[in-house]
C-alpha positions as CSV (number, residue, x, y, z in Angstrom):
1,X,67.0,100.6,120.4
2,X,66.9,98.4,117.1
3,X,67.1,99.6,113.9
4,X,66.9,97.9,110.9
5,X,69.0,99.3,107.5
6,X,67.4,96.4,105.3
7,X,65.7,99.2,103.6
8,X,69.0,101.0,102.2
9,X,70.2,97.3,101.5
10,X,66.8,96.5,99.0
11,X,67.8,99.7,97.8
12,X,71.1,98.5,96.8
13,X,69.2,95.3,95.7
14,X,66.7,97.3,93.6
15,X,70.0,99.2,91.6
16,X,71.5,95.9,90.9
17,X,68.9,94.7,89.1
18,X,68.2,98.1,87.1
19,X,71.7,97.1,86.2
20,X,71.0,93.3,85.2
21,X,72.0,92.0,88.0
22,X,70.9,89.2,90.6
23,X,69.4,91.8,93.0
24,X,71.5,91.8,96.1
25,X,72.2,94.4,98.2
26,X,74.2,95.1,101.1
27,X,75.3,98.0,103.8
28,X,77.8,98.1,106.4
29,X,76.8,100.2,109.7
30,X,79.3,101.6,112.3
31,X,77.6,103.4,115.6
32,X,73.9,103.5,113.8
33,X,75.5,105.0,110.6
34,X,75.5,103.9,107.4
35,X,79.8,103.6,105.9
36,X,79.4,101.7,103.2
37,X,77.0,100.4,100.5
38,X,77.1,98.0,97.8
39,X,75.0,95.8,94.8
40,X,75.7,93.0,92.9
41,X,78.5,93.5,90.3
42,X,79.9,90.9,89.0
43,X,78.7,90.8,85.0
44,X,79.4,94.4,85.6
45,X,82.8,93.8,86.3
46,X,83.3,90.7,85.2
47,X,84.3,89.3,88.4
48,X,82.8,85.9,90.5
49,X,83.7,88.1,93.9
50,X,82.3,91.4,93.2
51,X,78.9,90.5,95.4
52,X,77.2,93.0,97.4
53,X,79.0,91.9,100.9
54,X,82.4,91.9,99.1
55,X,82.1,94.9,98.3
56,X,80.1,96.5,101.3
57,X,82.7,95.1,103.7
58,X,85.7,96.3,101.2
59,X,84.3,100.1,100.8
60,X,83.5,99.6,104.8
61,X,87.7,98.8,105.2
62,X,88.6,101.6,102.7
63,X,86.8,104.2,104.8
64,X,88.1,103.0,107.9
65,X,91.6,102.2,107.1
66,X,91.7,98.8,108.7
67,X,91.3,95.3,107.3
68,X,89.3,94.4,110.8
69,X,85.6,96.3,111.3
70,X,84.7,94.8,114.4
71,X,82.8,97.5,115.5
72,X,80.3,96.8,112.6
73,X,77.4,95.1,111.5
74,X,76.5,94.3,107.8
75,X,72.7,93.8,106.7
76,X,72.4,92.2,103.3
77,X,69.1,90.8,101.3
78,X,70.0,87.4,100.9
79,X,71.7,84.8,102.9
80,X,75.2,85.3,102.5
81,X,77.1,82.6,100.3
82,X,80.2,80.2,101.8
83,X,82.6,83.3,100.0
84,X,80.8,85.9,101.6
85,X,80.4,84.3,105.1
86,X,84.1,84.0,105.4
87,X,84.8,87.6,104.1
88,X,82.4,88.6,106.7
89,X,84.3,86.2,109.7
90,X,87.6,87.5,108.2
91,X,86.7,91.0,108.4
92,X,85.6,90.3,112.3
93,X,82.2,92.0,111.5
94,X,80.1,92.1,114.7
95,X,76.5,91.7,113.6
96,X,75.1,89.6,110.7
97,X,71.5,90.5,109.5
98,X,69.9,89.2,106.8
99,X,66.3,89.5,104.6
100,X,65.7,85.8,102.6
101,X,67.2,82.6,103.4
102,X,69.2,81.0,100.6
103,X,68.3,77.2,100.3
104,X,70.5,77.0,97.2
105,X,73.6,78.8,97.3
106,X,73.2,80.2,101.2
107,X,76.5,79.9,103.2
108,X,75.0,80.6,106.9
109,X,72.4,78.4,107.7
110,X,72.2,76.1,104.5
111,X,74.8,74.5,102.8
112,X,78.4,75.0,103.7
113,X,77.1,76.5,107.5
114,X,80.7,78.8,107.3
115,X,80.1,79.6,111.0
116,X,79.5,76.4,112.0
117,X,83.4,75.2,111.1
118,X,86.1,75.1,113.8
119,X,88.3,77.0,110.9
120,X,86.2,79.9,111.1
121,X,88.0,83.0,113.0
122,X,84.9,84.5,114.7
123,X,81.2,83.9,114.2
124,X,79.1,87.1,114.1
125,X,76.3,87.5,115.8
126,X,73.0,86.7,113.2
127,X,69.7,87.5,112.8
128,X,67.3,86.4,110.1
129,X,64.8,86.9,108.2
130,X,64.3,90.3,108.2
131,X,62.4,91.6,105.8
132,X,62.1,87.9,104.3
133,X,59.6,88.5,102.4
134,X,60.5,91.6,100.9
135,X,64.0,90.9,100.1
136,X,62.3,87.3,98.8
137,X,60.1,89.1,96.6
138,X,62.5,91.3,94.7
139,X,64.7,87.6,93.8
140,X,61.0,86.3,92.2
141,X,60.0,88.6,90.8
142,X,63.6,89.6,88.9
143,X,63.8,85.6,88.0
144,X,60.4,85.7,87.0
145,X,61.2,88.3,84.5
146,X,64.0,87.0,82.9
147,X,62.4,83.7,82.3
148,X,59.5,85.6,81.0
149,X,56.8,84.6,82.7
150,X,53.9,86.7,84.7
């Protein structure tokens, strides 16, 4: 039976931008459980690689003790970037779902299409669009804001 964690991952999305930033949100699953979470960090941190999946699928190898979690699946908010795509072939995830597609800076099925490449290790298995509109409306609406219109 399906399941869908996008919830817990606009969660994550919703605390990143209580924290300033670009509200993305991830989880990692393993056997319908959830082993990892994450939010956008990097002005945080000051780091260009502390995005949600970064550090959903680094938490995810920390509690497992293994550098490959192929017995996972990570749901983020957003289309994954080229970065994030790879971290998520690298790490051998299973399952790729994710809320709004990314037209602009999206790695899986705009722009650099990371799993489309003969380099890449091992293509997860995606689905879209879930909770598209959602996980669309929480990137508007947090835009919106700091522009400073209504």
């Amino acid at each position: 039976m399906f399941r869908s964690f996008m919830s817990e991952a606009l969660a994550e999305a919703r605390a990143a931008a209580a924290r300033g930033e670009v509200p993305v949100g991830a989880v990692v699953t393993r056997g319908g459980e959830v082993i990892a979470r994450a939010g956008n960090r990097t002005r945080e941190v000051r780091d260009p690689t502390a995005h949600a999946e970064m550090l959903a699928i680094r938490a995810a190898c920390a509690t497992l003790g293994r550098e490959r979690i192929t017995d996972c699946e990570i749901w983020v908010t957003l289309e994954p970037c080229a970065m994030c795509a790879q971290a998520i072939a690298h790490a051998r995830i299973a399952r790729l779902h994710f809320g709004a597609g990314d037209p602009k800076s999206g790695g899986v099925l705009h722009g650099a299409r990371v799993f489309t490449h003969p380099q890449t290790h091992h293509i997860p298995e995606i689905h879209d669009g879930i909770d598209a509109e959602a996980c669309a409306e929480l990137l508007r609406d947090f835009f919106r804001d700091r522009r400073g219109g209504s």
